[in-house]
N, C-alpha and C positions, 0 to 999 in steps of 0.2 A: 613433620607430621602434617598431613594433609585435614583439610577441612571438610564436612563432611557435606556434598551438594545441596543439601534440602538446609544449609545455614550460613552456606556461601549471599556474600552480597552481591551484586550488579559490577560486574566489571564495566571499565571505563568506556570499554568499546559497546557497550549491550546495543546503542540505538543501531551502530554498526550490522551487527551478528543480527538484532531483530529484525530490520529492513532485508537483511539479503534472505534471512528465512519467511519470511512475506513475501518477497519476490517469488522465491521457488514454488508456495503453495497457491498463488494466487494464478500462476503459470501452466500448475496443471490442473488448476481447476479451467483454464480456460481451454486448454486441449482438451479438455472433454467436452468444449462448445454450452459450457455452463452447467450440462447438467440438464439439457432441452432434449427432450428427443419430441420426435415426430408424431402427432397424435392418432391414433388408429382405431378406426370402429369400424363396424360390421353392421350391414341393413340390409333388409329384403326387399326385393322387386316386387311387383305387383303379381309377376310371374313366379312367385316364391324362390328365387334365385340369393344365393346368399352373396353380397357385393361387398369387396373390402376398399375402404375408402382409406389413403394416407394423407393429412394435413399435414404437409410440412411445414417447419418454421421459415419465415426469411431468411437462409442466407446473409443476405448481403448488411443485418441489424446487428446480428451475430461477428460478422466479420468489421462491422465499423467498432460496436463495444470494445472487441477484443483490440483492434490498432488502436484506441484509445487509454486503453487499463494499462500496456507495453509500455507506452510511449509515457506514459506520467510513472509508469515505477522505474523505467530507464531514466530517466529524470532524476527521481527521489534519488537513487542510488548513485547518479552525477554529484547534486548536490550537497548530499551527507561525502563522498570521498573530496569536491572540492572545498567545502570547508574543513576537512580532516584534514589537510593537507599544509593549512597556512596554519603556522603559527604565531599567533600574534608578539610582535616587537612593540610595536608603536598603537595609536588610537585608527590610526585609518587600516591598518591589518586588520585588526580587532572588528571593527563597522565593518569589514568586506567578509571578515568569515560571517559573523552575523548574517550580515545578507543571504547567504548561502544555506545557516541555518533555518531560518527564515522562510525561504523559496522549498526547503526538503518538509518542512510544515504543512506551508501551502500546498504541497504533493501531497500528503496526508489526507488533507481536509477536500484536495479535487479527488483522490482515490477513494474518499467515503464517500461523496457526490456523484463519481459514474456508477460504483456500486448499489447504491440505492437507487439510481434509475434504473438497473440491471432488475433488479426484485422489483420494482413498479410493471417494466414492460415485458419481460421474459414470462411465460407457465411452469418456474420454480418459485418452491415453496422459502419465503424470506430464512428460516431457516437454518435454508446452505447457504448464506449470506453470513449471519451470523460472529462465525470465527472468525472469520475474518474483519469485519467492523469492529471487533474487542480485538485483534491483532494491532489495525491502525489505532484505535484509539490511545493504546499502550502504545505503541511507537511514537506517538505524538508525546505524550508523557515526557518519554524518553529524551526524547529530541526540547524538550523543552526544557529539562534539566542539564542538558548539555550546554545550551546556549547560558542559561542560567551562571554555568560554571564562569564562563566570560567576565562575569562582573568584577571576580575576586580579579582575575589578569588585568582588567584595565584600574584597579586601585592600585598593581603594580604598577601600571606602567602611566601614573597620574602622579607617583612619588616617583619616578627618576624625569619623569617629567617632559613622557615622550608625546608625541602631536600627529 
């Protein structure tokens, strides 16, 4: 008999399955170039002529933001699958997944950081920001109780008395 979603608990892998579904949304929030579009107003000539003026945004702020968000959630997702991947024997395993844990954090906390420069200097309303800041915040979470879990492993690995 299966359990029924809404009382299911956090599978082991959640910081896993959370990170790559933040990956996906924050991905195509950026193909849509944030959410910026180009500002457009209408003014008269002296000649009573009606003139349409487009402000575009920069480009090229647009295109730095975005190779920056890529590159720290390629990252995050580097270092959440390279600490998934050791599993700890001994105490220097143990400190190198750490590390790793650790560094997929530090993605965290630089991906709320470009974020919130994005709603500082973009003409979107903080808003569409948002979900996404309670996405990483809870990923952080996440990734914290994961590393957490560590401790119990290295009390194993203190009674067989590895190094």
């Amino acid at each position: 008999m299966s359990v029924p979603k809404g009382k299911r608990g956090l599978s082991k892998m959640e910081f896993y399955h959370n990170a790559r579904k933040l990956r996906e949304e924050i991905i195509k929030m950026l193909l849509r170039d944030f959410g910026v579009r180009d500002k457009i107003r209408k003014v008269r000539t002296e000649e009573n002529l009606e003139v349409t003026i487009i402000e575009e945004y920069p480009s090229w702020i647009i295109t730095s933001l975005r190779d920056n968000i890529v590159r720290i959630l390629r990252d995050l997702i580097a270092n959440i699958t390279a600490g998934n991947t050791i599993y700890p024997t001994c105490a220097d395993e143990l400190r190198l997944r750490r590390h790793y844990q650790d560094m997929a954090i530090v993605n965290c906390e630089q991906l709320l950081q470009e974020i919130q420069f994005c709603a500082d200097i973009l003409p979107v309303k903080l808003e569409k920001f948002l979900p996404y800041a309670d996405t990483i915040e809870f990923e952080i979470q996440l990734l914290k109780g994961w590393r957490k879990s560590g401790n119990k492993l290295m009390q194993k690995i203190n009674q067989k008395g590895g190094k």
